[in-house]
Biotite code that builds the C-alpha atoms (Angstrom):
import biotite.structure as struc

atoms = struc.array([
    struc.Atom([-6.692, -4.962, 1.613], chain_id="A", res_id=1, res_name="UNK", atom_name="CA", element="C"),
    struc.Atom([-8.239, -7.490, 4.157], chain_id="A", res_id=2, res_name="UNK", atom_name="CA", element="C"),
    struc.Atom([-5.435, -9.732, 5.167], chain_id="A", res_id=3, res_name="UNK", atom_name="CA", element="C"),
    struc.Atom([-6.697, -13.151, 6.494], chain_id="A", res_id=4, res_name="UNK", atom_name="CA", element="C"),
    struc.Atom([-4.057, -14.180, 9.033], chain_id="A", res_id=5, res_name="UNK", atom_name="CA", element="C"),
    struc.Atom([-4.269, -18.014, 9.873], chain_id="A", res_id=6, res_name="UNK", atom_name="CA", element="C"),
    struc.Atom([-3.812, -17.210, 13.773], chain_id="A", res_id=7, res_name="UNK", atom_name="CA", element="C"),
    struc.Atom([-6.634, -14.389, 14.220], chain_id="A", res_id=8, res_name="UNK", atom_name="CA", element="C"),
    struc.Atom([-9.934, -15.385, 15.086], chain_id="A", res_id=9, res_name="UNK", atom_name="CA", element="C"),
    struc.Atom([-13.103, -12.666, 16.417], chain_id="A", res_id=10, res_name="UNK", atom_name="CA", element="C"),
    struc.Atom([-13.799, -13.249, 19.591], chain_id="A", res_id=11, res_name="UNK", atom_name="CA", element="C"),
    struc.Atom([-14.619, -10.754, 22.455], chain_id="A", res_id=12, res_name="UNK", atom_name="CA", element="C"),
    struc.Atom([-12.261, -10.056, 24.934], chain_id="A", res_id=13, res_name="UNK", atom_name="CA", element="C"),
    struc.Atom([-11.384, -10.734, 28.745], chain_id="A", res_id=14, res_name="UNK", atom_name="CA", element="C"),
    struc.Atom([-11.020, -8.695, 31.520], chain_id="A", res_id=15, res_name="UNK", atom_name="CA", element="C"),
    struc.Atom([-7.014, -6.887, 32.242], chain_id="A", res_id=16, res_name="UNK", atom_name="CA", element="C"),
    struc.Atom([-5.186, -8.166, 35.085], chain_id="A", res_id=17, res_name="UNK", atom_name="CA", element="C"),
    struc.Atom([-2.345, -6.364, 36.601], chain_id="A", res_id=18, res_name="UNK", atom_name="CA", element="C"),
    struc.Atom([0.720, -8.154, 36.367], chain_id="A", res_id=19, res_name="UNK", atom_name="CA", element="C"),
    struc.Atom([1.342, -12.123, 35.791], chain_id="A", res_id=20, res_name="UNK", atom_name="CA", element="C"),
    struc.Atom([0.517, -15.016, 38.163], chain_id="A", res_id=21, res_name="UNK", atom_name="CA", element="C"),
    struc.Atom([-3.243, -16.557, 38.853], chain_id="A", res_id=22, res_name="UNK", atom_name="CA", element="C"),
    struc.Atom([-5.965, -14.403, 40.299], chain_id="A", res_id=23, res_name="UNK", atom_name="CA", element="C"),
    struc.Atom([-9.837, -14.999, 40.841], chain_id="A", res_id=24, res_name="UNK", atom_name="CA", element="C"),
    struc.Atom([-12.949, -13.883, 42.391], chain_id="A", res_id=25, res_name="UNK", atom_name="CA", element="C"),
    struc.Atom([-15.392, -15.862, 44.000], chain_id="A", res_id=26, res_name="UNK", atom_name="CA", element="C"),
    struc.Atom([-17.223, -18.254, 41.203], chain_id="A", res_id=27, res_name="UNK", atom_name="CA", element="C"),
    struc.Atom([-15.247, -16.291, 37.923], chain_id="A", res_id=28, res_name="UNK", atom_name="CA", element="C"),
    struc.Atom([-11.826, -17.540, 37.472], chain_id="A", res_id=29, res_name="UNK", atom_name="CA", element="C"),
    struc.Atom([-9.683, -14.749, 35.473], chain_id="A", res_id=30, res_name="UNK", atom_name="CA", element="C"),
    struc.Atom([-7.166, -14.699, 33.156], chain_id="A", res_id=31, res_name="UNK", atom_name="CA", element="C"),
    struc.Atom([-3.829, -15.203, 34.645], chain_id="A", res_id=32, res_name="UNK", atom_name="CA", element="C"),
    struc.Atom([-1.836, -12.915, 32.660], chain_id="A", res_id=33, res_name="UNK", atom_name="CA", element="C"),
    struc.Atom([-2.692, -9.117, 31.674], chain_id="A", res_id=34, res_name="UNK", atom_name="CA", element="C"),
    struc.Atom([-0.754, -7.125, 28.618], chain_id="A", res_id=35, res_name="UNK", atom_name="CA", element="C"),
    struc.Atom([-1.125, -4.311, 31.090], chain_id="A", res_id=36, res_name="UNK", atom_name="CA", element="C"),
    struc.Atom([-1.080, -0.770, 29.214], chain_id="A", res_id=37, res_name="UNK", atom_name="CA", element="C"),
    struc.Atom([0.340, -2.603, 25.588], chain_id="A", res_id=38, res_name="UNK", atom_name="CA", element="C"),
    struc.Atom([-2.524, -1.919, 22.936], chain_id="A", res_id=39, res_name="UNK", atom_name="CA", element="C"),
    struc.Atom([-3.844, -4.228, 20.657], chain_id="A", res_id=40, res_name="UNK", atom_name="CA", element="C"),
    struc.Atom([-1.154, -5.848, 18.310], chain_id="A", res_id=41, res_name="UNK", atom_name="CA", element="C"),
    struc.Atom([-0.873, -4.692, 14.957], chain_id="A", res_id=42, res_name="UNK", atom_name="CA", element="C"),
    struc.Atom([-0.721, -6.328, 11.696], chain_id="A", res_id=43, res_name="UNK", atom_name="CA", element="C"),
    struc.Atom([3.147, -6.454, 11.439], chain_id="A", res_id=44, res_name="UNK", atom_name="CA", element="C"),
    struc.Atom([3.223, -7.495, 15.391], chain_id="A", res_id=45, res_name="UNK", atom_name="CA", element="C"),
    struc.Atom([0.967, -10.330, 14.735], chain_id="A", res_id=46, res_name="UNK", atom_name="CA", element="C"),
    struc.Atom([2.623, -11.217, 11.625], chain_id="A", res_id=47, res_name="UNK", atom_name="CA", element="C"),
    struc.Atom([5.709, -10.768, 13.653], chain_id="A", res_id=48, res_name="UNK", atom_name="CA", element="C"),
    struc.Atom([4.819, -12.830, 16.158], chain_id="A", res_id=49, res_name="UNK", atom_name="CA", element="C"),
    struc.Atom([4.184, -16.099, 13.940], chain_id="A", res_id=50, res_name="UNK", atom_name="CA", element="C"),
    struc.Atom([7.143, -17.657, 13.732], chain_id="A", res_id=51, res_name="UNK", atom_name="CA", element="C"),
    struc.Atom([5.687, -18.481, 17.706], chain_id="A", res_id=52, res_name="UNK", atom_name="CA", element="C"),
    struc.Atom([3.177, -20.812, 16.112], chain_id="A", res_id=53, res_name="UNK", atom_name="CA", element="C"),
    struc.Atom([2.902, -23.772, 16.709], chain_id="A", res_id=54, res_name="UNK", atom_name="CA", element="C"),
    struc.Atom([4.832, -26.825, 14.222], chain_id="A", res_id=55, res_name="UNK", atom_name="CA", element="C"),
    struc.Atom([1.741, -28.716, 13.676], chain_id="A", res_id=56, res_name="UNK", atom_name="CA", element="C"),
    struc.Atom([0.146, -28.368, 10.156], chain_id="A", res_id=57, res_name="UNK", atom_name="CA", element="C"),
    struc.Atom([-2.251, -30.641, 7.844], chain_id="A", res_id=58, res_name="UNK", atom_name="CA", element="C"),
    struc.Atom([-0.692, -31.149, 4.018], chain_id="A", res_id=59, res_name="UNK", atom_name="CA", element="C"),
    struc.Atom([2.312, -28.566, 4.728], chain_id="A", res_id=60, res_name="UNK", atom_name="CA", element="C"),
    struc.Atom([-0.155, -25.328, 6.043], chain_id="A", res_id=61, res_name="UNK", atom_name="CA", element="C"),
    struc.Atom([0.320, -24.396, 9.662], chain_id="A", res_id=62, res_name="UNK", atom_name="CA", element="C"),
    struc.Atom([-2.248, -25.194, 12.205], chain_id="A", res_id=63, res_name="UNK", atom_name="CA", element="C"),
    struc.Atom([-3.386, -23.238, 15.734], chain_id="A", res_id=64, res_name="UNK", atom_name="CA", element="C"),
    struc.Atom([-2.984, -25.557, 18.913], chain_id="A", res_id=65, res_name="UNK", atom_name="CA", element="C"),
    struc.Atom([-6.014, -27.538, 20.450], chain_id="A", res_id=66, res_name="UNK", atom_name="CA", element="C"),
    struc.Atom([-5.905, -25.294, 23.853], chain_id="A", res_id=67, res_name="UNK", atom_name="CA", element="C"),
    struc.Atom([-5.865, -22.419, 22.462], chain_id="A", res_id=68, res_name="UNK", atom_name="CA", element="C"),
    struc.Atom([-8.439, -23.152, 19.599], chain_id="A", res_id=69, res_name="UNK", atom_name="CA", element="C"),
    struc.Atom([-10.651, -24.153, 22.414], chain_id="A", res_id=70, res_name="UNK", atom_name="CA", element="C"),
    struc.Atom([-10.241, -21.065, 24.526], chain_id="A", res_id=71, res_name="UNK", atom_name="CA", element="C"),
    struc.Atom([-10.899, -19.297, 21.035], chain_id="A", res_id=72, res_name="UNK", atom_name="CA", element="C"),
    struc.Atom([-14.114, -21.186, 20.236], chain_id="A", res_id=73, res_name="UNK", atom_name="CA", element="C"),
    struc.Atom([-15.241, -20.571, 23.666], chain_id="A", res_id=74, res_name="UNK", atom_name="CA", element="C"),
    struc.Atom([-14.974, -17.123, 23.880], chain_id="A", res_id=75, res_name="UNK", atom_name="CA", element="C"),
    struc.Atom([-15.698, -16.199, 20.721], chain_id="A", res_id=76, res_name="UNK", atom_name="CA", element="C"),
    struc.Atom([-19.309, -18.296, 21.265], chain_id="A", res_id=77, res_name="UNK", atom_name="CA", element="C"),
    struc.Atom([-20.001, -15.034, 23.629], chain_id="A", res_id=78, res_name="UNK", atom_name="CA", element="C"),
    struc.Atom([-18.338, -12.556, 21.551], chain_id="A", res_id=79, res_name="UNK", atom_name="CA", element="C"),
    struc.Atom([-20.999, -12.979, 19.051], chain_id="A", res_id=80, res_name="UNK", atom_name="CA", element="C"),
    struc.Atom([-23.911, -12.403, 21.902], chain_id="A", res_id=81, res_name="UNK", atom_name="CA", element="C"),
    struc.Atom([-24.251, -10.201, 24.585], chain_id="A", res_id=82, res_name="UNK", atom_name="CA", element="C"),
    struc.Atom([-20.626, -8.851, 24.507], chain_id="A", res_id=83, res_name="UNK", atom_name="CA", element="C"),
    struc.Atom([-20.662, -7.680, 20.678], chain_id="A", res_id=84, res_name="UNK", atom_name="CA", element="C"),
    struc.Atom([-19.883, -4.241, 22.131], chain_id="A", res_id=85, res_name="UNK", atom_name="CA", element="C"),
    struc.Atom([-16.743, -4.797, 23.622], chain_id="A", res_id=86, res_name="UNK", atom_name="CA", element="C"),
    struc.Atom([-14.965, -7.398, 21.276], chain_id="A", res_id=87, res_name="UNK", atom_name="CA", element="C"),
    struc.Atom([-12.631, -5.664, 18.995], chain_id="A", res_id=88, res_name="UNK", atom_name="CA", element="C"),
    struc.Atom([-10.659, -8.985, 17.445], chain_id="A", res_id=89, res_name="UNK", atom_name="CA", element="C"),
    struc.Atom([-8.555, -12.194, 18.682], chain_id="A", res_id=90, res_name="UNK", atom_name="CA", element="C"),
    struc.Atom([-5.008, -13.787, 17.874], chain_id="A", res_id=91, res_name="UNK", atom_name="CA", element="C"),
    struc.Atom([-4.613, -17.326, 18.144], chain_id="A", res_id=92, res_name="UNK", atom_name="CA", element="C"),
    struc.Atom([-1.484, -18.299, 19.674], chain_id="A", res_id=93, res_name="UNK", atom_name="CA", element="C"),
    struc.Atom([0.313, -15.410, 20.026], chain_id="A", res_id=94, res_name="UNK", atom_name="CA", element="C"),
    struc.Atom([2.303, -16.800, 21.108], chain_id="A", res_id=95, res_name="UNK", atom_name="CA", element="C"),
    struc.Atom([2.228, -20.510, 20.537], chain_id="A", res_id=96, res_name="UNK", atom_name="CA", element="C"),
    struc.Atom([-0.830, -21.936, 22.972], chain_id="A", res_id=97, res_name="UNK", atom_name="CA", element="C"),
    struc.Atom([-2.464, -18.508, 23.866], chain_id="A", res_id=98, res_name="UNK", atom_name="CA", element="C"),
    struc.Atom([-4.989, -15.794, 23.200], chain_id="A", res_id=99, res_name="UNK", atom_name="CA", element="C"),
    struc.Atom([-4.963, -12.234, 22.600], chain_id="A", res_id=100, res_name="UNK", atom_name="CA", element="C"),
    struc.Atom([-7.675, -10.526, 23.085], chain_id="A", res_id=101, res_name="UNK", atom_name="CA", element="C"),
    struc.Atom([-8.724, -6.890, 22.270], chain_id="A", res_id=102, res_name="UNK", atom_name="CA", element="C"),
    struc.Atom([-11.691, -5.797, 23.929], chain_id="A", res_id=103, res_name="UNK", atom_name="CA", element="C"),
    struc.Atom([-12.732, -1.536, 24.251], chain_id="A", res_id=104, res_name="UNK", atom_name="CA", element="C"),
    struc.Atom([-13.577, -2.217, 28.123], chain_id="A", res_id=105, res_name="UNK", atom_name="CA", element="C"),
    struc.Atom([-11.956, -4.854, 30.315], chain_id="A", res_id=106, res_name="UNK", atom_name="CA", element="C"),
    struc.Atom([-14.220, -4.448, 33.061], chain_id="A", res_id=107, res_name="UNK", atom_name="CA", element="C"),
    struc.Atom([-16.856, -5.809, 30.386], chain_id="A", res_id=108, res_name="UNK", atom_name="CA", element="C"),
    struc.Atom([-14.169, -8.446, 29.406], chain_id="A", res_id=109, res_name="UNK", atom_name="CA", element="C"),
    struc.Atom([-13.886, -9.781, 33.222], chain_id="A", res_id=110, res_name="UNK", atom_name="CA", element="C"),
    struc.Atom([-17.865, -10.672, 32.850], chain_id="A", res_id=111, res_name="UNK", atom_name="CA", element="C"),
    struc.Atom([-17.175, -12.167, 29.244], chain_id="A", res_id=112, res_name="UNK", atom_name="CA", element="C"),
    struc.Atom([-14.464, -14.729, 30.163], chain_id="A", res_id=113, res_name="UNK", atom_name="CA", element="C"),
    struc.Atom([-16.762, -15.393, 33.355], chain_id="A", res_id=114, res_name="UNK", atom_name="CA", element="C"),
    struc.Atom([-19.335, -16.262, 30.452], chain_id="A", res_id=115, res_name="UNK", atom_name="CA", element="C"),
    struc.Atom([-17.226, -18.388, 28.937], chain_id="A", res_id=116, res_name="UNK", atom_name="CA", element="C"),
    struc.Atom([-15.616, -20.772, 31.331], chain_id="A", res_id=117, res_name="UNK", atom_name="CA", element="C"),
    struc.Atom([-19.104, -21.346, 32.517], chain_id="A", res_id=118, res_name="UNK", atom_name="CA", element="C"),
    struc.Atom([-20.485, -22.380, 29.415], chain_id="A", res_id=119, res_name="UNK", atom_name="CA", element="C"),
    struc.Atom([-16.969, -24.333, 28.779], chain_id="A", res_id=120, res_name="UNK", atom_name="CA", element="C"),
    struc.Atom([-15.471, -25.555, 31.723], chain_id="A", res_id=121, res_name="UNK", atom_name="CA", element="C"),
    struc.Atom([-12.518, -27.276, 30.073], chain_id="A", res_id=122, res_name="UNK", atom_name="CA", element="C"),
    struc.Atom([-10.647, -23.996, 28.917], chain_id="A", res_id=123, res_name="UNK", atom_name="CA", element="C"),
    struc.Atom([-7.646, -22.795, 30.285], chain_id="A", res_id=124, res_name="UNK", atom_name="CA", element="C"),
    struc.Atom([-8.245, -18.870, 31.034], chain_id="A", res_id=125, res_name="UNK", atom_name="CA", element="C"),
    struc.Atom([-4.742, -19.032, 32.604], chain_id="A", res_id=126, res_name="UNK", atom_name="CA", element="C"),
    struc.Atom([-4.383, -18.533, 28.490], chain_id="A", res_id=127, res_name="UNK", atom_name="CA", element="C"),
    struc.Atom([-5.252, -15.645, 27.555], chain_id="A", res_id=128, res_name="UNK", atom_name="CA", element="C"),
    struc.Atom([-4.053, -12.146, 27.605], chain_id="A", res_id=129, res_name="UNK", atom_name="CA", element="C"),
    struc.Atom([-5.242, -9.374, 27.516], chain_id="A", res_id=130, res_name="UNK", atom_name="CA", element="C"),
    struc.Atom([-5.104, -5.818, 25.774], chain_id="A", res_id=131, res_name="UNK", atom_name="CA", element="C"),
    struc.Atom([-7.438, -2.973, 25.378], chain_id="A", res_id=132, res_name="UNK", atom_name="CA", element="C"),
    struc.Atom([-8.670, -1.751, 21.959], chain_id="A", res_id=133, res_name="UNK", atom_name="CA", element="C"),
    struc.Atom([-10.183, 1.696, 20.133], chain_id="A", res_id=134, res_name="UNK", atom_name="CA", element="C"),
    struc.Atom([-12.819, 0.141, 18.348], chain_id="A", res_id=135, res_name="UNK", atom_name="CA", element="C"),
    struc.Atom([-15.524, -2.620, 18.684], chain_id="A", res_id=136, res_name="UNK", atom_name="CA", element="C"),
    struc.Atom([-16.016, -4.954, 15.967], chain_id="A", res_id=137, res_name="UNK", atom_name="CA", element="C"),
    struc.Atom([-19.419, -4.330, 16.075], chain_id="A", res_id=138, res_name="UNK", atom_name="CA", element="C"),
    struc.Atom([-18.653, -0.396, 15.461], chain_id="A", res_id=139, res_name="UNK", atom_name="CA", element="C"),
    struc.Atom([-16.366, -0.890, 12.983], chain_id="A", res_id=140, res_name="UNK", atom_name="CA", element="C"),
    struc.Atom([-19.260, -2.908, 10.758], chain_id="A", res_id=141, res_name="UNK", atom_name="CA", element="C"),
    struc.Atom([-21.106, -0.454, 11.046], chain_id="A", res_id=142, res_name="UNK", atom_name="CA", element="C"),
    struc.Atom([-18.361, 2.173, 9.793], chain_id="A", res_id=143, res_name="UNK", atom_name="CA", element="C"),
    struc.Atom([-18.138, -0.305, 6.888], chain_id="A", res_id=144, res_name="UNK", atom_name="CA", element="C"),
    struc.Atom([-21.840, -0.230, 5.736], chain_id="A", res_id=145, res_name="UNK", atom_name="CA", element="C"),
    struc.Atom([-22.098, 3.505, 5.947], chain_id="A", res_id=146, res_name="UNK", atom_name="CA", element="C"),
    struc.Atom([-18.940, 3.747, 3.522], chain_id="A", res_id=147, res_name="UNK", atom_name="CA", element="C"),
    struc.Atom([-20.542, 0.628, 1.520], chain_id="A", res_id=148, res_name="UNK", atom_name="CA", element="C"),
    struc.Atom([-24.088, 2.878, 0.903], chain_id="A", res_id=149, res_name="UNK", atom_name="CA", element="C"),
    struc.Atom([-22.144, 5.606, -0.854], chain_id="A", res_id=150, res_name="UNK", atom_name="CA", element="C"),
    struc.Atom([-21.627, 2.674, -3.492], chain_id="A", res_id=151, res_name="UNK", atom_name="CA", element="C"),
    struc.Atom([-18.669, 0.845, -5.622], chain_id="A", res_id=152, res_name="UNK", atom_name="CA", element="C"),
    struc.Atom([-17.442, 4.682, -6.993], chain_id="A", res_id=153, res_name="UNK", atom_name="CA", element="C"),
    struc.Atom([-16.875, 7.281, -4.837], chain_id="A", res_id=154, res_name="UNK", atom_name="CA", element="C"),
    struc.Atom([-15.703, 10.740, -6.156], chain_id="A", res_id=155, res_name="UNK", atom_name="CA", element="C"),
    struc.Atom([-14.505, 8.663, -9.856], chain_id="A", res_id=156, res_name="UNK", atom_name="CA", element="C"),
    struc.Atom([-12.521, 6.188, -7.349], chain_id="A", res_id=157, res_name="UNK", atom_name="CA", element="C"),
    struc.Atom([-13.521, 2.399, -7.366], chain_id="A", res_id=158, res_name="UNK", atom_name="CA", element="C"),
    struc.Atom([-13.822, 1.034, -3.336], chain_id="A", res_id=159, res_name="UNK", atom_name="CA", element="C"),
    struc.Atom([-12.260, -2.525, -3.889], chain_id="A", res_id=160, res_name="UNK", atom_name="CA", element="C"),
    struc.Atom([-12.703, -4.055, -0.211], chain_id="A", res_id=161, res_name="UNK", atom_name="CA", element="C"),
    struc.Atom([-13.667, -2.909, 2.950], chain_id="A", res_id=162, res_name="UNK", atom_name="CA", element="C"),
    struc.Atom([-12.551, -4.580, 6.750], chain_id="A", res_id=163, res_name="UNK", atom_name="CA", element="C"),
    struc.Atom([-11.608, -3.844, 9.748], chain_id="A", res_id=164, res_name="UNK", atom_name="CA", element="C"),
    struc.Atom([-7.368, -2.435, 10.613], chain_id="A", res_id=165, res_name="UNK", atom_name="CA", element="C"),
    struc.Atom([-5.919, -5.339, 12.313], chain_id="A", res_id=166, res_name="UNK", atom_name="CA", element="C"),
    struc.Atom([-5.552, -3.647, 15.426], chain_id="A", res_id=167, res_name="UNK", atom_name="CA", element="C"),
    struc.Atom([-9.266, -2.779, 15.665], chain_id="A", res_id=168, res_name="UNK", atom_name="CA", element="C"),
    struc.Atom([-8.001, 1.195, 15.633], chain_id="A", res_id=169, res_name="UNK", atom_name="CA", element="C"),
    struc.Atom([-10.325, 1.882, 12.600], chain_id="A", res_id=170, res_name="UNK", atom_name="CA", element="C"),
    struc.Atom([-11.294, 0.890, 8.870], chain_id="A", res_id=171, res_name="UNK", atom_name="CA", element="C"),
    struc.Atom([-9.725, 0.007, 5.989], chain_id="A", res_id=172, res_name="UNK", atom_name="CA", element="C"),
    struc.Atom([-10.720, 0.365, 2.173], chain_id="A", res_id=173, res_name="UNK", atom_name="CA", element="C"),
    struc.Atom([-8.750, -0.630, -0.794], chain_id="A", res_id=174, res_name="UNK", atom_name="CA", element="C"),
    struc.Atom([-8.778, 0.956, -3.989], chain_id="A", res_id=175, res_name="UNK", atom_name="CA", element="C"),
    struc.Atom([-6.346, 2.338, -6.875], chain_id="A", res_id=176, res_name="UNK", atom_name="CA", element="C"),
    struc.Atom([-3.265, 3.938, -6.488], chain_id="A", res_id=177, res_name="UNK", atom_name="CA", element="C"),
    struc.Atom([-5.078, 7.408, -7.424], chain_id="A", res_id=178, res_name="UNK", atom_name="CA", element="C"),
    struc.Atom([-7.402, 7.095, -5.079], chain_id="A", res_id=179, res_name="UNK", atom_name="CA", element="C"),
    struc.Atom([-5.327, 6.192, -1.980], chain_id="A", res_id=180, res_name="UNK", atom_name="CA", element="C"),
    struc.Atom([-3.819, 9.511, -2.825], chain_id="A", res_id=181, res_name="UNK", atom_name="CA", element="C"),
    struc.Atom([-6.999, 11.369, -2.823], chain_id="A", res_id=182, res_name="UNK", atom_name="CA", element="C"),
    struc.Atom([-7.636, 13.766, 0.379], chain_id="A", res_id=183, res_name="UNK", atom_name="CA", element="C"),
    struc.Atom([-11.019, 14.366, -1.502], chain_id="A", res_id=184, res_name="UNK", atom_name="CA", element="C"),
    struc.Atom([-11.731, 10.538, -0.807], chain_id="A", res_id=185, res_name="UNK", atom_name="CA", element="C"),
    struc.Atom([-10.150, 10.489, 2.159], chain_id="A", res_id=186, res_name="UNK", atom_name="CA", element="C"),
    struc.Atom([-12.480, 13.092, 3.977], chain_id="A", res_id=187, res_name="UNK", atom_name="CA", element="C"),
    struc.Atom([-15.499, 11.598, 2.103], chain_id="A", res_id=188, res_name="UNK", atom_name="CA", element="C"),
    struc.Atom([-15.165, 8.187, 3.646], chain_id="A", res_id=189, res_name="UNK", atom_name="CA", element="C"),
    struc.Atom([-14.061, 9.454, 6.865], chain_id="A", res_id=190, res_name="UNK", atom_name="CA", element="C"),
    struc.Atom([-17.092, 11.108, 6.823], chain_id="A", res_id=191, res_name="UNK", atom_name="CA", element="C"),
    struc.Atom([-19.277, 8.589, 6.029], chain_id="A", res_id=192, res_name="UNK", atom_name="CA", element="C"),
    struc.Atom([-18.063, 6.489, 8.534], chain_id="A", res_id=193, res_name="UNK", atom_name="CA", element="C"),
    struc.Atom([-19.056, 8.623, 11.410], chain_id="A", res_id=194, res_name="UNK", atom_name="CA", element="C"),
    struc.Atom([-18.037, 9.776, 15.468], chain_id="A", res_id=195, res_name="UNK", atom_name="CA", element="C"),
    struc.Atom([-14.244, 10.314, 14.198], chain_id="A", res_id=196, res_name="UNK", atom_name="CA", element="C"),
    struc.Atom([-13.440, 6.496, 13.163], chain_id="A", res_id=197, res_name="UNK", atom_name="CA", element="C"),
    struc.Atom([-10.030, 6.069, 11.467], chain_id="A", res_id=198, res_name="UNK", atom_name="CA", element="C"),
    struc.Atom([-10.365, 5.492, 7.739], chain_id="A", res_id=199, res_name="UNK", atom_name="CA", element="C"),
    struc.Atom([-6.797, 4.293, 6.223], chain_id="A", res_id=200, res_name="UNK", atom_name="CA", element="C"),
    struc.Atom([-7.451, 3.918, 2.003], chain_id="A", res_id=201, res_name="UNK", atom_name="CA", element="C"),
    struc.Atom([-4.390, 1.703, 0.459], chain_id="A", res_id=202, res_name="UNK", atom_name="CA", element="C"),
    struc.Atom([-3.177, 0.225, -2.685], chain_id="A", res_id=203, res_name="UNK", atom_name="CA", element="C"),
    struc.Atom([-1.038, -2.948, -2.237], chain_id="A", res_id=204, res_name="UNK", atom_name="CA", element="C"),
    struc.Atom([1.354, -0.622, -0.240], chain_id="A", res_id=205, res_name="UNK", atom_name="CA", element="C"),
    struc.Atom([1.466, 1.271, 3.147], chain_id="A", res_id=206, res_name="UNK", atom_name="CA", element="C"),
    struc.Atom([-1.706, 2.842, 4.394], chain_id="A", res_id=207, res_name="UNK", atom_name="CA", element="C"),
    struc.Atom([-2.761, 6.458, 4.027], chain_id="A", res_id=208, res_name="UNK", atom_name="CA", element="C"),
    struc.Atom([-4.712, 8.044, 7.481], chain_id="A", res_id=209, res_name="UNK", atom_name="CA", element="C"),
    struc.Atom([-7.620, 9.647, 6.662], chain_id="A", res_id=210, res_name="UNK", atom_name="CA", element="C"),
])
């Protein structure tokens, strides 16, 4: 079931540095810090890493920092143009004041974050970190619509919702107890959704790989 988590925001990603400590090229200043070979966080890892977050909150619910809502903003402004195909998804402080960003190719990420601090000079890509990813967002969606066109009922099983795994490693669909249980529906949706994507099918519990 799509889980909204308060910290995660879509942006693209940035390029992977080796190790910690500031590094730039002439006229693109880079991320300072690099998750080096960790992949993108998963849903319990990000959920882990909450109790990170920052104090702040409006009428008792949590709220993201101002830097790193910035840096999000910013980013995620080219995310959603000319580097749709790398983006796989963002965390908002994770911890407290960063970003982490999962992008399929961090080559491609360098030239995003470039993108980004020119069209924003204020943010802080000392900031962000990075980690690679399976799956674009923008491949994912369209994993999504080809299970969507088979329709609400597939094989007697009602498709609740549809999204993205946390982790950008594949797609998720929700529907009855039955149904996560189904290889039948398993193998139809994986089919439907094309070049070998991960479908996971779950019911309010742990999720079954197609």
């Amino acid at each position: 079931m799509p889980r909204p988590l308060r910290a995660t925001v879509l942006v693209l990603a940035v390029t992977a540095l080796a190790g910690c400590g500031s590094s730039t090229v002439p006229g693109q200043p880079l991320p300072s810090r690099s998750a080096g070979a960790r992949p993108c966080p998963t849903w319990a890892q990000q959920q882990h890493g909450q109790p990170t977050a920052p104090p702040t909150a409006f009428d008792g619910t949590p709220a993201n920092t101002p830097e790193a809502t910035e840096l999000s903003q910013a980013v995620g402004t080219q995310g959603r143009g000319a580097f749709a195909d790398v983006w796989g998804t963002q965390i908002t402080d994770y911890p407290a004041g960063r970003v982490a960003l999962c992008v399929t190719d961090l080559s491609r990420g360098q030239a995003l974050a470039a993108a980004a601090k020119k069209a924003d000079p204020k943010i802080d890509l000392d900031r962000l970190d990075l980690y690679p990813c399976r799956y674009s967002q923008r491949t994912l969606d369209g994993a999504i619509r080809r299970i969507v066109a088979l329709g609400p009922t597939v094989l007697g099983f009602p498709l609740h919702t549809y999204s993205p795994v946390a982790d950008a490693s594949g797609v998720q669909v929700t529907t009855t107890a039955q149904g996560a249980a189904s290889q039948a529906l398993h193998e139809r949706l994986a089919r439907a959704a094309g070049d070998g994507i991960p479908v996971l099918l779950q019911q309010s519990g742990p999720a079954v790989p197609a």
